[in-house]
N, C-alpha and C positions, 0 to 999 in steps of 0.2 A: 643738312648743315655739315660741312668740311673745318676740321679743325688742320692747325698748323703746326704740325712741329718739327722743332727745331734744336740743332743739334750744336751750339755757340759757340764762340772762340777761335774762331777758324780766321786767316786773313783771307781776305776774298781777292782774289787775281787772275789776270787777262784779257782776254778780248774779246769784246760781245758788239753782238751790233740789235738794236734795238726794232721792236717793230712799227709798223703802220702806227698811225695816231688815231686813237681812239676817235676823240674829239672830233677831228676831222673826216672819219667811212662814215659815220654816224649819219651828219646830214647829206655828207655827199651823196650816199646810197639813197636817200629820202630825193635826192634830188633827180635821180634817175628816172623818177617815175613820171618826171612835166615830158618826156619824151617817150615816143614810140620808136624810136631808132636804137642799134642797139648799142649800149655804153659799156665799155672796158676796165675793168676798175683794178690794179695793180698794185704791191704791198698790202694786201689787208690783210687785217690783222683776221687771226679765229677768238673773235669774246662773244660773252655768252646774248648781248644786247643787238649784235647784227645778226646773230641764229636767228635771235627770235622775229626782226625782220624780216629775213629771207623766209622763213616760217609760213608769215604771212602773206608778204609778194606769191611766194608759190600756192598757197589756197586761193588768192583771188587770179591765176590763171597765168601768172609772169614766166618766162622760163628763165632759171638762173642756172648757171652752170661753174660750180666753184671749187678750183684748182686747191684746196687748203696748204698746200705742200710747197706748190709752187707761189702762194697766197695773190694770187691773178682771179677774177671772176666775172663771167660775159651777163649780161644784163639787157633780159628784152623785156619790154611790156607791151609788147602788142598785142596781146591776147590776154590783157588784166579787165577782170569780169567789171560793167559798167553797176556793180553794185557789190555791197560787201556783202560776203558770204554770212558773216553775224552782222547784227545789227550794229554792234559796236564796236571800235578800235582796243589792241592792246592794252590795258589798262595796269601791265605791269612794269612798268618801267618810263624811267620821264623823259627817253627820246620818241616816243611818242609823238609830242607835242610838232617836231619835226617835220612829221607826216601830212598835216592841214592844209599846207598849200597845194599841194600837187593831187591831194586825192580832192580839194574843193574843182580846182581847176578839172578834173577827169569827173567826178561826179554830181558834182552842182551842191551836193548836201550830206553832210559828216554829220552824226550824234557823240556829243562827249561827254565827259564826267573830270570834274575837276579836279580828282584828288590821284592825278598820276602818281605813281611812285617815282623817288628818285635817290637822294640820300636821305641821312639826318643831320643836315648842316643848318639846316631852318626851312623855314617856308619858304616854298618854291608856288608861288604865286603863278596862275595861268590869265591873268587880269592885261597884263602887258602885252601877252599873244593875240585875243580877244582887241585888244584898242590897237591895233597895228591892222587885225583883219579889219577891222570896224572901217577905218580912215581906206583900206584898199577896197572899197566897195561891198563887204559880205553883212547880211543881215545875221544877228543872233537873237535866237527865243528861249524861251525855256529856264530852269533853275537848276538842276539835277537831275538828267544830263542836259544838256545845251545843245539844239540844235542853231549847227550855222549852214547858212546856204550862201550861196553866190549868184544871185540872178545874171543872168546872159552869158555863164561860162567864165566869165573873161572878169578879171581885176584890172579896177580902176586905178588911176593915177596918184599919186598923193604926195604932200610932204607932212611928215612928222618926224617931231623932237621928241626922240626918246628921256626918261625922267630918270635912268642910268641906264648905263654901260652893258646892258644886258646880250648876253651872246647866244642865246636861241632866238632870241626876238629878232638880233640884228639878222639873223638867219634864214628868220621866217618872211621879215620883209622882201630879202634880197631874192626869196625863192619864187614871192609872189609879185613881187613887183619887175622882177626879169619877163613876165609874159603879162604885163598891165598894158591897159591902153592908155600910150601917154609915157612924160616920164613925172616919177617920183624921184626925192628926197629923202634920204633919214638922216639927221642930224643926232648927235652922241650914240653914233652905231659902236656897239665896240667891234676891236681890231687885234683879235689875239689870233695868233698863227695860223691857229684852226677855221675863224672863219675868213683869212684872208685865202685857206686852201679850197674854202665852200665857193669864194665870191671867183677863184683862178677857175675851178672846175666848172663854175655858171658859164666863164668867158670860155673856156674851153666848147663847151657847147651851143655858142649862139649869144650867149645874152649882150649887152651892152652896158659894162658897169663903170664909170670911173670913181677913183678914190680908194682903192685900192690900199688897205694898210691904215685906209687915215679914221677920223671921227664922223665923216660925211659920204655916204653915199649917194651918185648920181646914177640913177637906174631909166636907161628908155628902155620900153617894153619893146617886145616881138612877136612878131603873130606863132611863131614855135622854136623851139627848141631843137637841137640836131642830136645825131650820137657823138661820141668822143672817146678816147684813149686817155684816162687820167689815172695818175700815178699819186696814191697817197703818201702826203708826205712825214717824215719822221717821227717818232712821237717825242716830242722833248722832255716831258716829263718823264717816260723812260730811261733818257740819258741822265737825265738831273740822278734818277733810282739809282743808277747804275755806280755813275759817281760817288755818290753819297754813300753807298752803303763798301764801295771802295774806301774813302777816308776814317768811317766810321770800323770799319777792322783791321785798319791799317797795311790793306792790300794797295798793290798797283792795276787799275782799269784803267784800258783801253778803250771806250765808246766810239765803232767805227760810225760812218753816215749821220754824225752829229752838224746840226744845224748852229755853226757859230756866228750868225748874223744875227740869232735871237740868243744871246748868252752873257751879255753887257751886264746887268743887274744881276744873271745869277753867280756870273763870276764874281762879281762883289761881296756878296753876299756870303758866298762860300768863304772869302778873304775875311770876311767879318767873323767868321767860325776857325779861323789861322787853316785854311788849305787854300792849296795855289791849281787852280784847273788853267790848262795850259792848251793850244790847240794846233797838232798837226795836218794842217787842208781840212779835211771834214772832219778829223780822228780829235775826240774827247781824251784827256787826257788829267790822273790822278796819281800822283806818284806815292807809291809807296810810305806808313810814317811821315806822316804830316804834323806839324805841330801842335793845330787842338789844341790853341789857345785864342778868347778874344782878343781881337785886336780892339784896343783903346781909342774913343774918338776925342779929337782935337783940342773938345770943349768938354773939358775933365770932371763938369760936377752933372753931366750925363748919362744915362747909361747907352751904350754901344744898342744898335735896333734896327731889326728888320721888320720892314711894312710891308704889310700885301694888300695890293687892291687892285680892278680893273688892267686889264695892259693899257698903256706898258708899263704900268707899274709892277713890283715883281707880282710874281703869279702868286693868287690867295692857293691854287693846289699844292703847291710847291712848300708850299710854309709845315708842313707837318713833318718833312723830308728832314728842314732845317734845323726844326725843332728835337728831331729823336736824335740828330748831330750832336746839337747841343749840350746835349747829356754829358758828353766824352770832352768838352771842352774843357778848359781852366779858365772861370770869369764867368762873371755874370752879364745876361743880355734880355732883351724887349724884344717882344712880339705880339705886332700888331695886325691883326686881322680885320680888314676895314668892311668887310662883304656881309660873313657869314654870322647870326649869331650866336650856333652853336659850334662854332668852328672850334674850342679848344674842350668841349666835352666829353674826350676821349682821355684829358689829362689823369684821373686819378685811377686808368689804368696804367699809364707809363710810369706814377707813383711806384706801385707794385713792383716795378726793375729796382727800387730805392732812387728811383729819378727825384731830385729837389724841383720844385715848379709852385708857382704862385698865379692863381687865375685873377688878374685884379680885378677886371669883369669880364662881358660877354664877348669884346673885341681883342681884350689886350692878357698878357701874358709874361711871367718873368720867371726863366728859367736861372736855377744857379745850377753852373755845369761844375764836372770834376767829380763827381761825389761816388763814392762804390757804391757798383749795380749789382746786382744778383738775379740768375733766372725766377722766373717766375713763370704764373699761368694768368692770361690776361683774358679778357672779353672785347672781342674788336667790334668796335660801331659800326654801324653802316654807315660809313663812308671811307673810300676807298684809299686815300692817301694817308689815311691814320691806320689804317690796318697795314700798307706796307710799312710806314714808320713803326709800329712796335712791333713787326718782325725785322726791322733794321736791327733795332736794339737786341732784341734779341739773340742775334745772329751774333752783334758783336760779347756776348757775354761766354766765356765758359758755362758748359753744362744743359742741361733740357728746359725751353722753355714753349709754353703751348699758347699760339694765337687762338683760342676760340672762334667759331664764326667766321673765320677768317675768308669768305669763299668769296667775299665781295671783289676782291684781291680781282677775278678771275673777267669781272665786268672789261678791265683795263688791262691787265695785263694776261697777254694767251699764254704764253711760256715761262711763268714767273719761277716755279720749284727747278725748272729746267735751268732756265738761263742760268741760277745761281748757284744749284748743285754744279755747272759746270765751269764755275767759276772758285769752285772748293767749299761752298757750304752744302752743309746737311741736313736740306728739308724734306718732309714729306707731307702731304695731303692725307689725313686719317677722319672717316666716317666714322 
């Protein structure tokens, strides 16, 4: 266990540029594996969830050969053993679930266990991955662990309506149904960044997808997959990090390689927190002393509210970001988490800063900003965007404050103590 501490007060200023997106090496690399050619994978990121990947690609016989420095990595599986080396897959971690298509597709038959890990946002249900393989032709047996097989190699065609927005699922289809016989349909696929960077890197390889971005996936299958040069792209939630904890100490950040075609809601949203993010070509921008006050809506017996749910609506990761802002504000404001149920269960550690917050339930949220913080020593959840929001807070307070646990931080972000020690705060990683 890695704690955090942190050294407050400081305004955070300059120019960072962010890395790879998590969200998206994740299945990309998982998708690597429907081909024997070899794939190029460029911007990855170094977290601790694609080690353990590569981990495994390399026992079952793959050769990876990965630049960390230059963050470019070559990628063969031609020589991945037609059986796994343990009887069972990874079972620490829930991009896991990622893995299914391409090893059913190379193997004919996976053994699983349901209770991957992942955060503790709530139940993460593996029921939706299961009814997506089901409708693509794989048999499941078993209770604990689940055997699924694929008779004749080859996924079948299908159309399904997904029951939400779910973004591994939409993932899983589009991995299996890229080499299905036939074409498939998903209706209510979601369409957030990352897997519109899963569905570019399918096309880049071969596959056949249209819908691209929207709620509907049209997938004709092919008999294989090719190799490709793919470039992962930004991570926006990074830039969101980078911003936010720019406003929150009243520094000026610079976010070079920012994606301003996904930035509509969050620049709202920051506006709804009185900061103005502004954008030069790709450069994110946060100037200095912002005002950190809500802004009032229209219809004045409301309170001011940011919602998070599915894209496009704004992002439910994103909301913890908003929230440890919120602190620093002047006015009271609503947050609403439409996904997670335990998405605000990290609250009565951000209390401990002297944060005022009201959990009205399990979705929703009413912070009163403005109020003196003081350091403190907090316990960070497992889950990741709460653990960097209360080292935001942190950071912006004079004096020592200690994120506990903090290590989760490190799933998502490779360079996080880095990027912002060299940005003028002063953390460090203590065992």
């Amino acid at each position: 266990m890695s704690d955090l501490v942190v050294q407050g007060g400081n305004p955070l200023s300059g120019t960072i540029t962010p890395s790879g997106n998590k969200n998206s090496v994740l299945p990309i690399f998982c998708a690597t594996l429907l081909t024997d050619e070899p794939v190029t994978l460029r911007n990855v990121p170094d977290i601790t969830d694609l080690n353990k990947l590569v981990t495994f690609f390399s026992q079952q016989g793959s050769a990876i050969d990965w630049d960390r420095t230059a963050g470019v990595m070559r990628v063969d599986h031609a020589n991945f053993a037609p059986q796994l080396t343990d009887s069972e897959l990874p079972q620490d971690m829930r991009s896991t679930v990622l893995l299914y298509p391409a090893l059913l597709h190379r193997l004919g038959k996976i053994v699983v266990r349901s209770n991957t890990k992942g955060c503790s946002l709530g139940v993460r249900e593996i029921d939706p991955h299961l009814d997506v393989l089901t409708a693509l032709g794989t048999d499941i047996s078993g209770t604990e662990p689940l055997t699924i097989a694929l008779p004749g190699r080859r996924f079948t065609a299908a159309r399904t309506w997904l029951d939400y927005m779910s973004v591994t699922v939409t993932e899983n289809f589009a991995m299996a149904a890229a080499l299905a016989d036939g074409q498939s349909t998903l209706m209510n696929a979601a369409s957030e960044p990352h897997v519109q960077d899963l569905v570019g890197a399918l096309i880049a390889m071969g596959a056949q997808i249209e819908g691209l971005g929207t709620s509907r996936l049209t997938i004709t299958g092919v008999e294989k997959l090719h190799g490709a040069d793919i470039t992962i792209g930004t991570d926006y939630h990074e830039v969101v990090t980078f911003l936010a904890l720019g406003a929150i100490t009243g520094g000026e950040i610079r976010v070079e390689n920012s994606v301003p075609q996904h930035f509509d809601l969050i620049t709202r949203a920051f506006a709804r927190l009185g900061v103005k993010v502004r954008h030069e070509g790709t450069t994110a921008i946060v100037e200095r002393n912002q005002s950190l006050r809500i802004e009032p809506p229209r219809t004045s017996n409301l309170l001011p509210k940011i919602e998070a749910a599915p894209w496009p609506y704004f992002s439910v990761d994103l909301l913890p970001l908003m929230i440890a802002l919120s602190t620093h504000t002047e006015g009271t404001i609503h947050f609403w988490n439409k996904v997670y149920e335990n998405g605000f269960s990290w609250i009565p550690e951000l209390a401990k800063f002297g944060a005022h917050a009201v959990v009205s339930d399990p979705h929703r949220l009413i912070v009163f900003g403005g109020r003196p913080l003081r350091p403190a020593v907090v316990d960070s959840p497992y889950i990741i965007r709460a653990a960097v929001a209360l080292a935001m807070v942190a950071a912006s307070i004079p004096g020592e404050s200690i994120v506990r646990h903090a290590e989760i931080i490190k799933r998502a972000h490779p360079r996080f103590v880095e990027n912002l020690n060299s940005l003028g705060a002063q953390l460090t990683w203590r065992d």
